[in-house]
C-alpha positions in Angstrom: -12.4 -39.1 -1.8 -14.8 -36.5 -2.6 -12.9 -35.5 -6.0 -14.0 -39.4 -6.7 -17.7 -39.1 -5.8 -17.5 -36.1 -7.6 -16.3 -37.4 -10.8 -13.5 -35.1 -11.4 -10.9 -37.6 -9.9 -10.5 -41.6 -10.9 -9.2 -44.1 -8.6 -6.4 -46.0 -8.9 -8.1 -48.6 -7.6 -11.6 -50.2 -7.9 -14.3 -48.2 -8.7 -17.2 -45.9 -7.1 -20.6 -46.0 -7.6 -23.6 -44.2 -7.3 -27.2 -45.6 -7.4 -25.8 -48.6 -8.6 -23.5 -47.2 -12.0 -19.8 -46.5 -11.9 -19.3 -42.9 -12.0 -17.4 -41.7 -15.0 -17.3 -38.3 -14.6 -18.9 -35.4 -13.1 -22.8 -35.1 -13.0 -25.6 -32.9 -11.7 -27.2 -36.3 -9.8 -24.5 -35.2 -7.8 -23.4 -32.0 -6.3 -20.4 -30.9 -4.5 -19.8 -27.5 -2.0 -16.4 -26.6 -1.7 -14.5 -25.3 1.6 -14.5 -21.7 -0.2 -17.7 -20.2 -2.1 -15.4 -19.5 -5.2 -18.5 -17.4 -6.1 -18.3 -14.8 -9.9 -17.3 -11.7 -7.8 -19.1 -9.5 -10.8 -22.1 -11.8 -10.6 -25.1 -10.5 -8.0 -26.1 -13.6 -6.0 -28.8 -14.6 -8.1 -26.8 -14.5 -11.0 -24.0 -17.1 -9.4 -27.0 -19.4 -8.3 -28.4 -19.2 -11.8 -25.1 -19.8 -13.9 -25.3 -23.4 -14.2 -29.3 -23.3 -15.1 -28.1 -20.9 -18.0 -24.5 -23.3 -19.1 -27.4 -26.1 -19.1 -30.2 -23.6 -21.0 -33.0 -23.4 -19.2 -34.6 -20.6 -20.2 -35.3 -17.6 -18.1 -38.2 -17.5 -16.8 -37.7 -21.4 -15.5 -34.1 -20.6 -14.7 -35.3 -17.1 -12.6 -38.3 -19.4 -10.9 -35.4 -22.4 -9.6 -33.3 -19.8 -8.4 -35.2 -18.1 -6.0 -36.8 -21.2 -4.7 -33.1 -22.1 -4.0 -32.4 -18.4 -2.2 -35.6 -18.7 -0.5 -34.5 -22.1 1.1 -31.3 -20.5 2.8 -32.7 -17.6 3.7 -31.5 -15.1 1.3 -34.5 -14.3 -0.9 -33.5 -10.3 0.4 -30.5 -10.6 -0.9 -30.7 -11.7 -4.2 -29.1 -8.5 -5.7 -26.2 -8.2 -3.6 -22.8 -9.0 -4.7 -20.0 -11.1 -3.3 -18.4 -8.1 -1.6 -21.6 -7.0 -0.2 -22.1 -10.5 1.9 -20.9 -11.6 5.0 -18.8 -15.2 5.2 -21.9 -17.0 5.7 -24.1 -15.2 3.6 -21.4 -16.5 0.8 -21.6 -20.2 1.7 -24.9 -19.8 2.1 -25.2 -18.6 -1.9 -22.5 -21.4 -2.8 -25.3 -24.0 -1.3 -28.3 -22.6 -3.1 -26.1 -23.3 -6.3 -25.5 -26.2 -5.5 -29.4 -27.3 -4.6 -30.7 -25.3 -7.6 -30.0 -28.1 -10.5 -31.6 -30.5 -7.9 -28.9 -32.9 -7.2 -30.0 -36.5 -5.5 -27.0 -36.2 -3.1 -24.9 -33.5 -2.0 -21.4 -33.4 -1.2 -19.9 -30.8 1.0 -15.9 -30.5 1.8 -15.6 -28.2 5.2 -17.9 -26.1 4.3 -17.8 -23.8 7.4 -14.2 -24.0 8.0 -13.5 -20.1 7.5 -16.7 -19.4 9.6 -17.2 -18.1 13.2 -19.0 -19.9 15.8 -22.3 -18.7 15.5 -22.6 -18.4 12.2 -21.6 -22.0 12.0 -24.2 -22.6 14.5 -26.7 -21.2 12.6 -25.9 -23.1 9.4 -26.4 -25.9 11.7 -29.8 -25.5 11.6 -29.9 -25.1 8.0 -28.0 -28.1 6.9 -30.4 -30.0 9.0 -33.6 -28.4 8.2 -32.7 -28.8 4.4 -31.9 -32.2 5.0 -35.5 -32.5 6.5 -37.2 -31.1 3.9 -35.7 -31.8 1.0 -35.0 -35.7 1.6 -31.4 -35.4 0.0 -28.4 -37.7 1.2 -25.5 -34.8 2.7 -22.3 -36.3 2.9 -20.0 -33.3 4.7 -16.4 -33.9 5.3 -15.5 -32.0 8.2 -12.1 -32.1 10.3 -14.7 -31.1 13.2 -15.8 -33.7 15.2 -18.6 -32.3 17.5 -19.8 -30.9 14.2 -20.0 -34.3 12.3 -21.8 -35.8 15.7 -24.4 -33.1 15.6 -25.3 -32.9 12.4 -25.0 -36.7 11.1 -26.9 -39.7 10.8 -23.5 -41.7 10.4 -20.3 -40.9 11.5 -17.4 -42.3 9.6 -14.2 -42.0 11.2 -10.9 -41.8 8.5 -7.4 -42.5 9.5 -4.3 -41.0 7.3 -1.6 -42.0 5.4 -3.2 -43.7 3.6 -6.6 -42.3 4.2 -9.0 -45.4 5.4 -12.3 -46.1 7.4 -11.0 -46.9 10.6 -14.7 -46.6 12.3 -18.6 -45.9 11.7 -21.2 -44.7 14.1 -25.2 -44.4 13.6 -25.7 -41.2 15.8 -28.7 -40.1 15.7 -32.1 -41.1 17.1 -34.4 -38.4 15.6 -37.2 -39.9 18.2 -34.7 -38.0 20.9 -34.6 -34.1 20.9 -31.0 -33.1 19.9 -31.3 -30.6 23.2 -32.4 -33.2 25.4 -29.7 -34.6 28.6 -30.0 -38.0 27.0 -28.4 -36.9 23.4 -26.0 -34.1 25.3 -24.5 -37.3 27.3 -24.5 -39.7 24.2 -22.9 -36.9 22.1 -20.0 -36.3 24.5 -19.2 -40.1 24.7 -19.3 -40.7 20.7 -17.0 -37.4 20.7 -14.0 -39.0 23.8 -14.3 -42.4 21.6 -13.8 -40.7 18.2 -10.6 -38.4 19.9 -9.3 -41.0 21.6 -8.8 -43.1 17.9 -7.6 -40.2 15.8 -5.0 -39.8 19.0 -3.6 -42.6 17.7 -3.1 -42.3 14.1 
C-alpha cells in the first residue's frame, strides 16, 4: 500500500490519487520513512539529510540553510557531524525523518518506523511525531503493527485485515480539546485498543 502512495509500486487494480491526480510515480509532494534508516554510513548526518537537496541542485548555501532547519526540528542540531556509527537507534530514525522533512513534502508516509526501537525511545519519538505534526501542519500516515501506538498518535485509525490486505474498520480518535493524559482519554484509549484486538483476533 504504501509502495503505491509512494509511487514506486502500481496497482493492479484502480488507481491512487493524491490531491486529486493519479500518481505516476514517485515525487517529493510526497515522502516516505522506511522501517530501517538505510542512512550513507560514510556520510555525517548532515550530509545524508542534505543528499537529496544536492541530486535535486540546490545550491549550498540553500541546501546547508534547509538542512539544519530539518536537524533542528528533531533535535539533533548537536549532532550534525556525527556519523551513522556514532548514533544511537533513534538518533538514526531521527536523521532518516529530517530527510525526509527537508525537501518539504505535503504528506508524509512512514512504514514502522520505530519497530527496531526500545520503549522509551519510542516514547520519546512520540512526542516528536506529534509535535511535528503540530507545527508543521503535514498529513502523517504511519503504518504500524502496534496498536496502542496507532491509538496514541492518530487522528484516524484504520484497521487492515490480511490475505488480501483490506479496510476492515476506521476510527476518529482523537479529541485534541481532551488532554492525551487525562482519565477521560486513558479510558477511551483502552476501549478503542479491546475493540481493535478483538477484530484482528479474528482474521
Amino acid at each position: 500500500m504504501l509502495g503505491i502512495f509512494a509511487g514506486t509500486l502500481t496497482p493492479t487494480n484502480g488507481e491512487a490519487l493524491f490531491l486529486g491526480r493519479r500518481i505516476e510515480g514517485p515525487s517529493l509532494e510526497r515522502g516516505i520513512m522506511m522501517q530501517q534508516a538505510t542512512l550513507f554510513p560514510w556520510l555525517t548526518a548532515m550530509d545524508n539529510v542534505a543528499f537529496g537537496l544536492k541530486m535535486q541542485g540546490i545550491l549550498k548555501p540553500e541546501r546547508n540553510r534547509r538542512t539544519q532547519d530539518a536537524l533542528r526540528s528533531v533535535g539533533l542540531e548537536s549532532s550534525v557531524r556525527r556519523y551513522p556509527y556514532e548514533l544511537s537507534g533513534g538518533m538514526k530514525q531521527r536523521v532518516s525523518l529530517a530527510r525526509t522533512l527537508v525537501t518539504n513534502p505535503k504528506i508524509v508516509f512512514m512504514d514502522e518506523p520505530l519497530a527496531s526501537v526500545d520503549a522509551f525511545t519510542k516514547r520519546r519519538m512520540h512526542d516528536l511525531f506529534v509535535k511535528l505534526w503540530k507545527d508543521t501542519g503535514k498529513t502523517f500516515v504511519m503504518v504500524t503493527h502496534d496498536v496502542d501506538e496507532a491509538i496514541r498518535l492518530g487522528t484516524k485509525l484504520i484497521v487492515m485485515g490480511a490475505h488480501p490486505g483490506r479496510l476492515i474498520a476506521q476510527y476518529n480518535i482523537r479529541d485534541d480539546s481532551c488532554g492525551r493524559e487525562s482519565m477521560e482519554y486513558e479510558r477511551e484509549h483502552e476501549r478503542l485498543a479491546e475493540v481493535v484486538f478483538e477484530l484482528l483476533k479474528n482474521e
